[in-house]
C-alpha positions as CSV (number, residue, x, y, z in Angstrom):
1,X,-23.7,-5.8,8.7
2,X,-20.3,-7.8,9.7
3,X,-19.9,-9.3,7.2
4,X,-20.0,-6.7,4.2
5,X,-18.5,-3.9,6.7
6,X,-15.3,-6.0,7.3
7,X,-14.4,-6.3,3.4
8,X,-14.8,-2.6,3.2
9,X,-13.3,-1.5,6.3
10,X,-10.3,-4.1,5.1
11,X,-10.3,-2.1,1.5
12,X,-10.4,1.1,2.9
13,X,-7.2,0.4,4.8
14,X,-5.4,-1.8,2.5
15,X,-5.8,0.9,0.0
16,X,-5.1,4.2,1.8
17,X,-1.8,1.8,3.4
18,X,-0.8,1.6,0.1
19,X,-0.9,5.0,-0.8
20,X,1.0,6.6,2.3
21,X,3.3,3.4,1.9
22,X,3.8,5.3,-1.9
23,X,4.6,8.3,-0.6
24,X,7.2,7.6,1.3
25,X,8.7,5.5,-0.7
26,X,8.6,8.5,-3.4
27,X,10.2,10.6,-1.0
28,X,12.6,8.6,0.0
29,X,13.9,6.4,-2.9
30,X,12.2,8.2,-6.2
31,X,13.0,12.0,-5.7
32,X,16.3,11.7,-4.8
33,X,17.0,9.6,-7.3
34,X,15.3,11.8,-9.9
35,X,16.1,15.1,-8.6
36,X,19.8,13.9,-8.8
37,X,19.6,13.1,-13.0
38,X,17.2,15.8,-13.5
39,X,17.3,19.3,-14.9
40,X,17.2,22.0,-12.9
41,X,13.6,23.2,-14.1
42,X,12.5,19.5,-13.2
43,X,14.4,19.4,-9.7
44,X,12.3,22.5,-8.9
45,X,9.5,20.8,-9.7
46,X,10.0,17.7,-7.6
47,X,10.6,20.3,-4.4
48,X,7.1,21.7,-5.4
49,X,5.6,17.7,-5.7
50,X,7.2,16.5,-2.6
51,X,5.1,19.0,-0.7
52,X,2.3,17.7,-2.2
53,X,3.1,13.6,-1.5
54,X,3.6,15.1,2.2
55,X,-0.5,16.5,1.9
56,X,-1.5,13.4,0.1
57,X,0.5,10.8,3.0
58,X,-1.7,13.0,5.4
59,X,-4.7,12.2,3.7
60,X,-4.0,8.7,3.4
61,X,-3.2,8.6,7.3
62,X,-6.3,10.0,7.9
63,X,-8.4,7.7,6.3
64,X,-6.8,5.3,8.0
65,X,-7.2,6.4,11.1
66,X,-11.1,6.2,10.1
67,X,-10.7,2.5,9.0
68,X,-9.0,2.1,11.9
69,X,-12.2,2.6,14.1
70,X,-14.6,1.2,11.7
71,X,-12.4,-2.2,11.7
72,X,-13.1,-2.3,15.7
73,X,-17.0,-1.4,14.9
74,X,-16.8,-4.8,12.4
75,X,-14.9,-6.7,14.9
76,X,-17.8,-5.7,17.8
77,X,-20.3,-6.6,15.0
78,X,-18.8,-10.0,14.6
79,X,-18.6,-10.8,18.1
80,X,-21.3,-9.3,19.8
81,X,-22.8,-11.1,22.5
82,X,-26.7,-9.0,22.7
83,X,-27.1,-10.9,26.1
84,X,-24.0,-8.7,27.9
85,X,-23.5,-4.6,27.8
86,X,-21.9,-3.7,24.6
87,X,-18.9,-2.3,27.1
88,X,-18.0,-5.8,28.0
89,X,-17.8,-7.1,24.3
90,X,-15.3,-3.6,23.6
91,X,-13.5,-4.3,27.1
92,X,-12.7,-8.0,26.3
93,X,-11.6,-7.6,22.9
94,X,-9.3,-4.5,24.0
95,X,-8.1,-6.0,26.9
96,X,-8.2,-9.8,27.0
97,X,-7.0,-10.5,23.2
98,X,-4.0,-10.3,21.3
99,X,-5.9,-8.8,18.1
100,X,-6.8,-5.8,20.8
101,X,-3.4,-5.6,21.6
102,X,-2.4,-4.7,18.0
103,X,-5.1,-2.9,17.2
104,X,-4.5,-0.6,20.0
105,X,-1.0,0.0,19.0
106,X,-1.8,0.3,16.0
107,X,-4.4,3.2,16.0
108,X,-0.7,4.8,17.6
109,X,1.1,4.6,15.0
110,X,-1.5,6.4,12.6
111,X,-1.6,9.4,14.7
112,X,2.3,8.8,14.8
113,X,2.2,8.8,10.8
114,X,-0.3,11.7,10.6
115,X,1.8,13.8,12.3
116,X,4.8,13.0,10.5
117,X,3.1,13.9,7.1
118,X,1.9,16.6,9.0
119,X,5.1,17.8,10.2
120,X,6.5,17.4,6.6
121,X,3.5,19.2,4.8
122,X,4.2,22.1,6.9
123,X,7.8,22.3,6.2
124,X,7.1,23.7,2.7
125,X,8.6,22.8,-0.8
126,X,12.1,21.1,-0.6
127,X,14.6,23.1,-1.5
128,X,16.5,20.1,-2.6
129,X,14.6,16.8,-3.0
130,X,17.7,14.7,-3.1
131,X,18.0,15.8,0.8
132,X,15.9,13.7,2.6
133,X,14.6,15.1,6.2
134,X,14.7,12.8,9.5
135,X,10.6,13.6,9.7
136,X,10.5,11.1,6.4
137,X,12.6,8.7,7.9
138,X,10.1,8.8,10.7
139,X,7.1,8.3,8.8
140,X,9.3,5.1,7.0
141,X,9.7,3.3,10.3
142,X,5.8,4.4,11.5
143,X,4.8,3.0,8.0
144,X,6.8,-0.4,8.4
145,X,5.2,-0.8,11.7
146,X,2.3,-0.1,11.0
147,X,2.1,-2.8,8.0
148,X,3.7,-5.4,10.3
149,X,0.4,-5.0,12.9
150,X,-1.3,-5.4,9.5
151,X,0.5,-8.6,9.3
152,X,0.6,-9.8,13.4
153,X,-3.7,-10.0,12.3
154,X,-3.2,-11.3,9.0
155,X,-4.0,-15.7,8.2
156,X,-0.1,-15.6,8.9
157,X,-0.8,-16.0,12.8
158,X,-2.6,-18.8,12.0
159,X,0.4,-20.5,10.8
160,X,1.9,-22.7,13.4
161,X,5.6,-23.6,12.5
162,X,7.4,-21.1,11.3
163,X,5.2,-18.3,12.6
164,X,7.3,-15.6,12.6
165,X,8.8,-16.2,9.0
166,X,5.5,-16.2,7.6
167,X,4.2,-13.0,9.4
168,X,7.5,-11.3,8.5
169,X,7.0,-12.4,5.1
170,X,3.3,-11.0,4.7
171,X,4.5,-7.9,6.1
172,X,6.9,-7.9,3.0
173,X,4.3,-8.3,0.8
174,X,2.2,-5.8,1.8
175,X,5.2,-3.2,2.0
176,X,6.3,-4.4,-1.7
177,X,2.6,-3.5,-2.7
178,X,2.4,-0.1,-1.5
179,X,5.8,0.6,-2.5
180,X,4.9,-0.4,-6.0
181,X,1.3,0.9,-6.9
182,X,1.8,3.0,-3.8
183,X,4.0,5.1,-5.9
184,X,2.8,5.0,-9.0
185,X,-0.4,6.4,-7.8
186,X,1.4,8.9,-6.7
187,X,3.4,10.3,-9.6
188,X,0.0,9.7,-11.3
189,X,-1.9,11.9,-8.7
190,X,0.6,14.7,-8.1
191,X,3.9,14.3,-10.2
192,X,3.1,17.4,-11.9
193,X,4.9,20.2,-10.9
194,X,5.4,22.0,-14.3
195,X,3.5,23.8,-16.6
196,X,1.7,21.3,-19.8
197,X,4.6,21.1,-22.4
198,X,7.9,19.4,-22.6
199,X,9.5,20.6,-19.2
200,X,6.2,18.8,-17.6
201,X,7.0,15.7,-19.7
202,X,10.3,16.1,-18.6
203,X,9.3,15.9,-14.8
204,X,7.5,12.8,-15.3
205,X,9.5,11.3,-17.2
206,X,12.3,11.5,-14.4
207,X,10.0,9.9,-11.7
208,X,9.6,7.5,-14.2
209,X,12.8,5.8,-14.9
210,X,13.7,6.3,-11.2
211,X,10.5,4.8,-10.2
212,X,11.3,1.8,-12.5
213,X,14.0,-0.1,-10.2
214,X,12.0,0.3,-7.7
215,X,8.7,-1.6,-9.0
216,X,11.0,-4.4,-10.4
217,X,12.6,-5.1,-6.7
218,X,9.4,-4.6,-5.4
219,X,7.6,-6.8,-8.2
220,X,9.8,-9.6,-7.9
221,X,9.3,-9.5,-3.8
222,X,5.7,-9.2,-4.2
223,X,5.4,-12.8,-6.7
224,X,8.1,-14.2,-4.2
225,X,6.2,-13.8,-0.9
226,X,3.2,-13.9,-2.6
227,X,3.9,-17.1,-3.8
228,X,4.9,-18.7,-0.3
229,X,1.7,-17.1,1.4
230,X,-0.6,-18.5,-0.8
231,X,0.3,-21.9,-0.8
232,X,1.0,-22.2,3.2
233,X,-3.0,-21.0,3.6
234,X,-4.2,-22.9,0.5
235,X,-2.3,-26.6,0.6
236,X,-3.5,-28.2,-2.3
237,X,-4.7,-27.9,-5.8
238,X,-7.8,-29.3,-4.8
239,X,-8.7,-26.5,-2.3
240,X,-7.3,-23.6,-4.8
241,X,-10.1,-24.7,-7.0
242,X,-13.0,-26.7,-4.3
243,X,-13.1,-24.3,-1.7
244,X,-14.9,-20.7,-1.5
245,X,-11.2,-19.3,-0.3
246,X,-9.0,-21.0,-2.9
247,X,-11.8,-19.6,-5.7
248,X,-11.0,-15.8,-4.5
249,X,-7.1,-17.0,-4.1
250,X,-7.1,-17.5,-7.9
251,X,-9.1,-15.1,-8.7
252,X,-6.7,-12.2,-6.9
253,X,-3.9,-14.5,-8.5
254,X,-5.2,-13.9,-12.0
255,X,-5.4,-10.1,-11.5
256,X,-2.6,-10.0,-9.4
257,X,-1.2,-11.5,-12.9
258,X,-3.0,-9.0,-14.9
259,X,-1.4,-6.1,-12.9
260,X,2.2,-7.9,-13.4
261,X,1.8,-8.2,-17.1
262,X,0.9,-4.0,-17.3
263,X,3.9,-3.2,-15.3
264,X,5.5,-5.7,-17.4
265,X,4.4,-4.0,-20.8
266,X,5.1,-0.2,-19.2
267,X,8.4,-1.4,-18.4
268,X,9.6,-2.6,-21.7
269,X,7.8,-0.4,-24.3
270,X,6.6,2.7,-22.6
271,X,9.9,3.8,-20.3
272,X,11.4,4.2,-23.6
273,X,9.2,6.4,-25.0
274,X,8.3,8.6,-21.8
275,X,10.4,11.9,-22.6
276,X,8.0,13.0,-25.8
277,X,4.5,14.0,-24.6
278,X,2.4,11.3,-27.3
279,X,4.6,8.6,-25.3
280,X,4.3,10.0,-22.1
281,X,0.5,10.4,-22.2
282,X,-0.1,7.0,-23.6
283,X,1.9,6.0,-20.5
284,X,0.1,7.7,-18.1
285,X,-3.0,6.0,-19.3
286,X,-0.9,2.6,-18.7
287,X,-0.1,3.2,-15.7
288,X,-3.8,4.8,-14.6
289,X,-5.2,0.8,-15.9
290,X,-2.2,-0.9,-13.7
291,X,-2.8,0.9,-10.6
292,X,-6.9,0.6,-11.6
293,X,-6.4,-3.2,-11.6
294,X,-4.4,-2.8,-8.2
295,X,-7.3,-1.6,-6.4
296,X,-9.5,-4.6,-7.8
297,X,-6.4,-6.7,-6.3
298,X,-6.9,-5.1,-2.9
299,X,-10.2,-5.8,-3.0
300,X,-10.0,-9.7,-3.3
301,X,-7.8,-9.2,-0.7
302,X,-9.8,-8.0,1.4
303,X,-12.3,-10.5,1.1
304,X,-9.9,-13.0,1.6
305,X,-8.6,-11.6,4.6
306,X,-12.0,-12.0,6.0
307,X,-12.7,-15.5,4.3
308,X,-12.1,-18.6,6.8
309,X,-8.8,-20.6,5.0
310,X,-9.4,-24.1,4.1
311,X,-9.9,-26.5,6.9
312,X,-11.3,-23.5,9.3
């Protein structure tokens, strides 16, 4: 059962991280930004859609929360000793093991971060979405956190000079992610917040080119750390291509690639084209494929995560 619960468990979280990672980067770095060049038929809009990213982070948190516990049910599953109480197997790992440790904290800080979407969702439409609350700055810090335990249980650990670089940069990586496909999902899922004409074209078209920065910064991060991860756990061309690991590697490379050249294409001939509604809807089906690809990425990844590195 271990070993096709883990993958999934691993999916399930990767993928619902990177959606409430979206979110607040949304919040945060793409309303503001769009709220402050838009109209003021689209900046009501975004106050409506903002409510709606709060609701959707909940979600997300919740179903991590529920990955959460099945990743301790796949953990018990791997470990599980049939000759001692199943208490002993659940008390060692919690309190005998570093990976306890994090997990632990970690299960805080999504009840932290469901809250906070909570306490956001409740709050209403914003008024003003280029005002940004302290209970989204609170969910940004809970959601760093929370991808850093991501990382403090990630191959990274296994790294022994330079530990702390590498975990900080896997942490970076999977924060680049979600902020990338995190929010594009979401402007895909709920950036609507006008009636179907050309003030709804004009909404989306404003989370668009504010989103845009955002996914190259992220982009380049995400190839740069990317980059430096896979090589440190891979070592040599001969593993990326003999071993079961380095075989998944490329294959998530190759996607990963895939997914690159999409943003890539959006970037250069669909942004320009994104205020008249045939361009905008041939975007939106774009950008459905890129994020569509993401989630095939995430799910290499999670097999990898779970896949011993070469020389293990």
């Amino acid at each position: 059962m271990g070993l096709v619960l883990a993958p999934l468990q691993q999916w399930l979280f990767l993928s619902a991280a990177s959606l409430a990672i979206g979110c607040v980067a949304w919040r945060l770095f793409v309303a503001p930004r769009a709220a402050a060049s838009a109209s003021a038929t689209s900046a009501a809009a975004l106050g409506l859609i903002a409510q709606r990213v709060a609701r959707l982070g909940l979600a997300a948190a919740l179903a991590l929360v529920l990955a959460w516990a099945l990743r301790m049910v796949a953990q018990v599953a791997a470990f599980r000793d049939p000759f001692v109480p199943l208490w002993e197997d659940v008390s060692f790992l919690l309190f005998e093991t570093f990976w306890g440790t994090v997990w632990m904290v970690q299960g805080v800080l999504l009840v932290l971060l469901a809250i906070a979407f909570w306490r956001a969702s409740a709050a209403g439409p914003t008024s003003d979405p280029q005002v940004t609350t302290p209970v989204w700055w609170i969910a940004g810090a809970l959601a760093v956190a929370m991808v850093t335990t991501l990382a403090l249980s990630s191959h990274a650990m296994s790294v022994e000079r330079g530990r702390s670089w590498f975990v900080a940069a896997d942490a970076l990586h999977g924060l680049t992610a979600g902020t990338w496909i995190g929010s594009l999902a979401v402007i895909l899922a709920v950036g609507r917040g006008a009636p179907a004409g050309d003030a709804e074209v004009g909404v989306f078209a404003t989370q668009i080119r504010s989103f845009s920065p955002l996914a190259l910064a992220s982009g380049i991060a995400l190839v740069t750390m990317g980059s430096l991860l896979s090589w440190t756990h891979v070592q040599s061309w001969a593993n990326l291509f003999g071993t079961t690991y380095g075989r998944i590697l490329a294959a998530k490379v190759g996607l990963a690639g895939a997914v690159l050249a999409a943003g890539f294409w959006n970037w250069r001939r669909g942004l320009p084209d994104c205020d008249r509604p045939p361009g905008a809807a041939l975007l939106r089906a774009r950008a459905a494929g890129e994020v569509f690809l993401a989630v095939g990425v995430l799910l290499l990844t999670a097999v990898l995560v779970n896949s011993p590195k070469p020389g293990e």
